[in-house]
N, C-alpha and C positions, 0 to 999 in steps of 0.2 A: 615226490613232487613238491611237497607242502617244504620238506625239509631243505632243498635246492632253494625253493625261495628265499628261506629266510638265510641263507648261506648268502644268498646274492645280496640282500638287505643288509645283511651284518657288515658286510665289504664297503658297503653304499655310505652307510654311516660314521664307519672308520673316516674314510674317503674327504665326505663332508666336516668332520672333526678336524681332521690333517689342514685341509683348506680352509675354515676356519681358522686356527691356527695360526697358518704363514700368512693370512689376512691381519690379523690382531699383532702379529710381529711386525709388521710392513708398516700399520698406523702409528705402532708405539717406537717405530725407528727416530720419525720428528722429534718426539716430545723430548725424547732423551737427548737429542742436539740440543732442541731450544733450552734445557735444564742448563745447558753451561754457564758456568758463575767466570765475573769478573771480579778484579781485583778492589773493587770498592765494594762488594759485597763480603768479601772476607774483612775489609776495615767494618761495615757494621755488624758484622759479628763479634766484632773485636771491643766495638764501641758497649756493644750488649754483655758485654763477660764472659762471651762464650769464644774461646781462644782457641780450643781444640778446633771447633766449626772453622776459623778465620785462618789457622795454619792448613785444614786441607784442601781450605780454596785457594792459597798461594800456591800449593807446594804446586801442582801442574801446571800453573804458569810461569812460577820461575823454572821451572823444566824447560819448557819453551822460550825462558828467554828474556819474559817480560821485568824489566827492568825496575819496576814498582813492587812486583811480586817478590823480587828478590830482598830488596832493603829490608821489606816489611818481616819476612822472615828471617834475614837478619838481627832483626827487632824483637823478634821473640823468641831466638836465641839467645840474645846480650838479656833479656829478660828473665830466663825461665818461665814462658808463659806458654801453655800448650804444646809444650816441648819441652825434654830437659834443659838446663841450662848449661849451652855450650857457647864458649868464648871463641875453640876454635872455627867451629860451623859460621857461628856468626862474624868472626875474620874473614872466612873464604866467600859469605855471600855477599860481604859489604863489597871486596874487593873485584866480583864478577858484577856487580850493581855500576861500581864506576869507571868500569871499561865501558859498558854500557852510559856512560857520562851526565848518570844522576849526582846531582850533586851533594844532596845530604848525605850518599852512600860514602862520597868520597869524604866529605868532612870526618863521617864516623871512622872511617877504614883509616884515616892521616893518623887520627887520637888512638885507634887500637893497636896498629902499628907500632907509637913512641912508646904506649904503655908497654908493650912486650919486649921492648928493649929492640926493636928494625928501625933506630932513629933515621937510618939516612935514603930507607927507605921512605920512609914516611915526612921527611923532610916536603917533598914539592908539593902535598897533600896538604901539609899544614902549613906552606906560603899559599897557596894558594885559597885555604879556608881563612887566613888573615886578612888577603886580600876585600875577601867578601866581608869583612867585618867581624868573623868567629869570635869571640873571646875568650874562650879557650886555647885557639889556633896564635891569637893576639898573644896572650900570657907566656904559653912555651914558647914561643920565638924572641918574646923581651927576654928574658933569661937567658936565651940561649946567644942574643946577641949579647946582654951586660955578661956572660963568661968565655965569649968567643968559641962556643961550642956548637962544631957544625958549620957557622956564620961567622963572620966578620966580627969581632969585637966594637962594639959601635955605642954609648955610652945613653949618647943619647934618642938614637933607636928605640933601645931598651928599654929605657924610661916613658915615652912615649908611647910605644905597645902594651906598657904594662898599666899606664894610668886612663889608657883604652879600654882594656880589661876590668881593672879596679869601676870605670864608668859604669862596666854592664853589668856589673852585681857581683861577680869572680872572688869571692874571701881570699883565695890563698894571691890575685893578683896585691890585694891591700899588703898582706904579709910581706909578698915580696920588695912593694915599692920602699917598706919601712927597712925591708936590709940594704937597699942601692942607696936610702938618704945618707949611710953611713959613708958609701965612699964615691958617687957622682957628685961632682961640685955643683954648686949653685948655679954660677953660668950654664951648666952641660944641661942643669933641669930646667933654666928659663927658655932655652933653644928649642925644648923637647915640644914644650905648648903648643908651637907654632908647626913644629913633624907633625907632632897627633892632629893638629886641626889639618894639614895636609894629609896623611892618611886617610881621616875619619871618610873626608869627602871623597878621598877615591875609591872608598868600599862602597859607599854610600851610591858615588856612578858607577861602579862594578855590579851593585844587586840591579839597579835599574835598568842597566843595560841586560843584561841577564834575563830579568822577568820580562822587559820589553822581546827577547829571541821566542821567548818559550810562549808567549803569550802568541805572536805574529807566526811563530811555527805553527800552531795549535789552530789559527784562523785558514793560514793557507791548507793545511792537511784537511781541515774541512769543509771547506771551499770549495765551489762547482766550479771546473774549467769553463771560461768562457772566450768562444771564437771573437777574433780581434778581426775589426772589418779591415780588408784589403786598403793600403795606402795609395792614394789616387797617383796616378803616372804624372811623373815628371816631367818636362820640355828638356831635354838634350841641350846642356852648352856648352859654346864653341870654347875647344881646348886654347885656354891662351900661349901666345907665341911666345915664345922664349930662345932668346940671342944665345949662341954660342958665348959670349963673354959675359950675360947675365945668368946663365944658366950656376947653380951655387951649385959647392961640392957638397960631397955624400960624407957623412960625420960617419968617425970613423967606429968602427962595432964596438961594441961596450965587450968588455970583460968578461967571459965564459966564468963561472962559480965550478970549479971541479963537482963533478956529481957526488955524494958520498954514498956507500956503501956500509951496510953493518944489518943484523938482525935486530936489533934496537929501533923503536918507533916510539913517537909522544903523539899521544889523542889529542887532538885540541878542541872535539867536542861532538855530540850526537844529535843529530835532529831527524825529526819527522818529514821532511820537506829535503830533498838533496840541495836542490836550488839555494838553500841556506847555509851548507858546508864551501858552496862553492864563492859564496859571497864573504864567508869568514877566512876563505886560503887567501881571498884578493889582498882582504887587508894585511895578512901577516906575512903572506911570502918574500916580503921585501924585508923584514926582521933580520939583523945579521945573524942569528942562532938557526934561521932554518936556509941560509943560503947554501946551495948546493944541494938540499933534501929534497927529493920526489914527495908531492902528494899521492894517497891512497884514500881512496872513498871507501869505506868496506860495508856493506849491506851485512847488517843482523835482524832479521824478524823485517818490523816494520822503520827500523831504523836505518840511518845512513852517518859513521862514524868518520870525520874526518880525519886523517895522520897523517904527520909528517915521517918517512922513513930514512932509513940510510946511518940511524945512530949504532956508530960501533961497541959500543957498552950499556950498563944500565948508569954510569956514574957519567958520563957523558949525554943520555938523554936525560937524567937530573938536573944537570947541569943547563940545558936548554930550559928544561921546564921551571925552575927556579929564577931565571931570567924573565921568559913569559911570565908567571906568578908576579915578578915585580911588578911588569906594565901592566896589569890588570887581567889578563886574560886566563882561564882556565886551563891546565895541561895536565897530564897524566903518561908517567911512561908506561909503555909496554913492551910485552915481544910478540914476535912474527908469529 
């Protein structure tokens, strides 16, 4: 009898153990959600010397996608910091950073590009890091326009980009400008003054416009919708009369742009807010480089990547984007 009990007791306490148990699993489920690290918490790990910590709180984010996540471990790849030091790794994360259309990603990924000798790849990367002012981006492009390499041969271009450079502190831009005194004349360097001061200023609205997107992206994204009160009803007016001989003819249809076609696409940029991609197609769809291209919204994560499609090559979407890059604006090719 005595022995039946405690058989049933031993059951009882198992029982209560077990459910205990899947109790203390079920509370500790939260905790281990709430544990999730962001990506600025891996930057102050990073801040602290502890690099190993700050690589493996990116690395699950740039798994997922996160576009900050990815640069940053880029960054300590090109380093060797908590990670060996790999050039290639950090090519391939720069380069998925600014499909993602970070823009330090793409500055770095334009410069790792040229270094590895994919100059024309990396060509719209580094017009388009000149644009924003890069000095680096500035230096190889004066070069490459005073040897017409890639570019245009353009003398005083050259000159101009490179004493841009030489501005921003650049040693080997000073080197350079002392080998073009040898053969730009004086006239071509007095003209340049007045490029570089026209440049200067269009990086100069290039970054401001820029921080202005990223900053007003960042306020709408977090921003509470607010209901817009109903606009009060109108009085109905009377349709005006119009004579058969005042009635004006109908203008005749403008020009259909043949659609294009091709797996080739140029990003022209990434934002938090869709409403913002759609406000950047208005202004450029009238560009003669994207006439006849379809826009493509593509949702990544929490982003919304704007493209232009329909480019039949990758030298052909260069070619648009190195135009864009003139006027100011951000591109990067891709594929489908």
């Amino acid at each position: 009898m005595d022995r039946g009990r405690r058989q049933r007791n031993g059951k009882a306490v198992k029982t209560i153990h077990a459910m205990t148990a899947l109790v203390l699993l079920t509370l500790a489920a939260p905790v281990a959600q709430a544990a999730t690290h962001s990506v600025k918490d891996g930057v102050d790990a990073w801040s602290n010397g502890d690099y190993a910590a700050a690589v493996r709180t990116w690395e699950p984010l740039a798994q997922k996608g996160d576009a900050d996540a990815l640069f940053n471990l880029a960054q300590a790849y090109k380093l060797g910091r908590g990670v060996p030091l790999d050039l290639s790794s950090a090519e391939r994360l720069y380069g998925q950073a600014a499909e993602k259309g970070h823009v330090q990603a793409a500055d770095a990924y334009g410069l790792l590009l040229f270094q590895e000798g994919e100059r024309e790849r990396a060509l719209p990367y580094l017009q388009a890091s000149a644009a924003r002012g890069d000095p680096r981006a500035m230096y190889i492009l004066g070069v490459a326009h005073f040897n017409g390499d890639l570019v245009a041969k353009d003398w005083v271009r050259a000159y101009a980009l490179a004493s841009l450079a030489r501005q921003a502190g650049l040693p080997q831009a000073a080197e350079a400008l002392a080998r073009m005194d040898e053969h730009v004349p004086l006239a071509d360097r007095q003209k340049s003054v007045v490029v570089a001061e026209q440049i200067s200023a269009q990086a100069q609205a290039n970054r401001e416009r820029l921080n202005t997107a990223v900053e007003l992206d960042t306020r709408l994204a977090q921003a509470e919708p607010v209901a817009r009160p109903p606009s009060p009803p109108r009085s109905p007016k009377p349709a005006p009369q119009v004579t058969a001989a005042a009635k004006p003819k109908e203008p005749p249809a403008p020009p259909v742009a043949k659609k294009a076609s091709g797996a080739w696409r140029v990003q022209l940029g990434a934002f938090a807010v869709a409403g913002n991609a759609e406000t950047l197609w208005s202004r450029l769809k009238g560009r003669p480089e994207l006439a006849g291209h379809a826009r493509a919204l593509v949702r990544v994560g929490k982003l919304t990547k704007l493209q232009a499609t329909g480019f039949a090559s990758r030298a052909e979407a260069s070619a648009a984007c190195a135009r864009l890059s003139a006027g100011g604006f951000t591109c990067l090719p891709s594929r489908d």
